[in-house]
Phi, psi and omega in degrees: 000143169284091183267116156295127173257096164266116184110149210199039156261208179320282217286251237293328157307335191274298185313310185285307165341302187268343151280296179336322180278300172312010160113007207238140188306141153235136149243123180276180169218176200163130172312315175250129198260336190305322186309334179267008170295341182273314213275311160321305196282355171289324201302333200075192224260345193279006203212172183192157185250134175223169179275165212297321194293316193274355187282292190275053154233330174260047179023065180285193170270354203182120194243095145327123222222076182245062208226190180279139181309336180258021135322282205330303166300347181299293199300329186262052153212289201307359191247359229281354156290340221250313196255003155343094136111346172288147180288155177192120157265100187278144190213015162305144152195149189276093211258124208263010191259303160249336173308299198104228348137278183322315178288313191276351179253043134262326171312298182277330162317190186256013185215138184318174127297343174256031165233025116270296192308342181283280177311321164295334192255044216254011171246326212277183193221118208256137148240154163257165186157156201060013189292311203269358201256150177270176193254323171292001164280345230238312168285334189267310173266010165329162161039034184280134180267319187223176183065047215261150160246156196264159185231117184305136181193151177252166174206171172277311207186171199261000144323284180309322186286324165296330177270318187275008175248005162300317218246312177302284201296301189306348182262012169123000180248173192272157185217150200211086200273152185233003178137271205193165210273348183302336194246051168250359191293305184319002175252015218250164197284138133107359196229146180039261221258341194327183164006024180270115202214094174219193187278174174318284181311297174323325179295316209264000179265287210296312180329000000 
């Protein structure tokens, strides 16, 4: 698969790094992509750094969404031709000490986060996931035969829910679905599963 990696900090460099060793085209992005260049050469020949533009432009299969909670409304409006009918893995989370305003009336409402990004994103065909993994489990514990840790996830429909439990199993973690994108305030910070990074079973007991 063709993966946008939008955003290229812990989550989305660690993530694209470890699909790129599993076989699948990576694009990282950065407003200055010359800046991705040490990460391209961790990543290996499967990858390349481009710019935002050239990302949702370069029709992938599949768009990581690892960008700060208050990205959102930008990108899904300067963007919003672009992501039509694409699977977007959200990785997200709203943190209102830094997102700010936006974050805290998302916080506070009646809808999760990842059904606001889902509403911003309203053409696109959205799961969540990678949200809750700390980001050195997430560089460290890849490609495990044993001892595996689960990585939690939602989907819109089942395109998405077959590709992100797809994308999760290929780098070495248990995939643990937990439902419709409504039942995700438990993956949400400060909620259940936030930052709980254990096995399939232990997850699926607190589930």
């Amino acid at each position: 698969m063709k993966i946008g990696v939008i955003g290229s900090g812990n989550i989305g460099g660690n993530l694209g790094k470890h699909w790129a060793k599993a076989g699948h085209e990576v694009l990282f992005t950065s407003r200055h992509p010359e800046q991705l260049n040490d990460l391209v050469r961790e990543a290996g020949g499967n990858s390349k750094a481009v710019s935002l533009d050239e990302a949702w432009e370069a029709n992938a299969d599949v768009y990581l969404l690892a960008t700060p909670f208050k990205a959102i409304d930008e990108l899904s409006e300067l963007y919003a031709g672009e992501y039509g009918d694409k699977i977007l893995i959200d990785a997200t989370n709203p943190y209102p000490e830094r997102d700010g305003e936006m974050a805290q009336e998302v916080k506070d409402s009646n809808r999760n986060a990842s059904e606001y990004t889902a509403m911003k994103f309203n053409t696109a065909k959205t799961a969540k996931a990678f949200n809750t993994i700390y980001a050195d489990h997430l560089k460290d514990r890849a490609f495990r035969e044993t001892d595996k840790l689960a990585v939690p996830f939602a989907a819109q429909d089942e395109e998405s829910k077959q590709v992100t439990q797809k994308l999760i199993e290929d780098i070495g973690f248990d995939s643990v679905y937990i439902g419709e994108l409504k039942d995700t305030g438990i993956m949400d910070p400060d909620q259940k599963i936030y930052g709980k990074s254990t096995s399939r079973s232990n997850l699926e007991s607190m589930l």
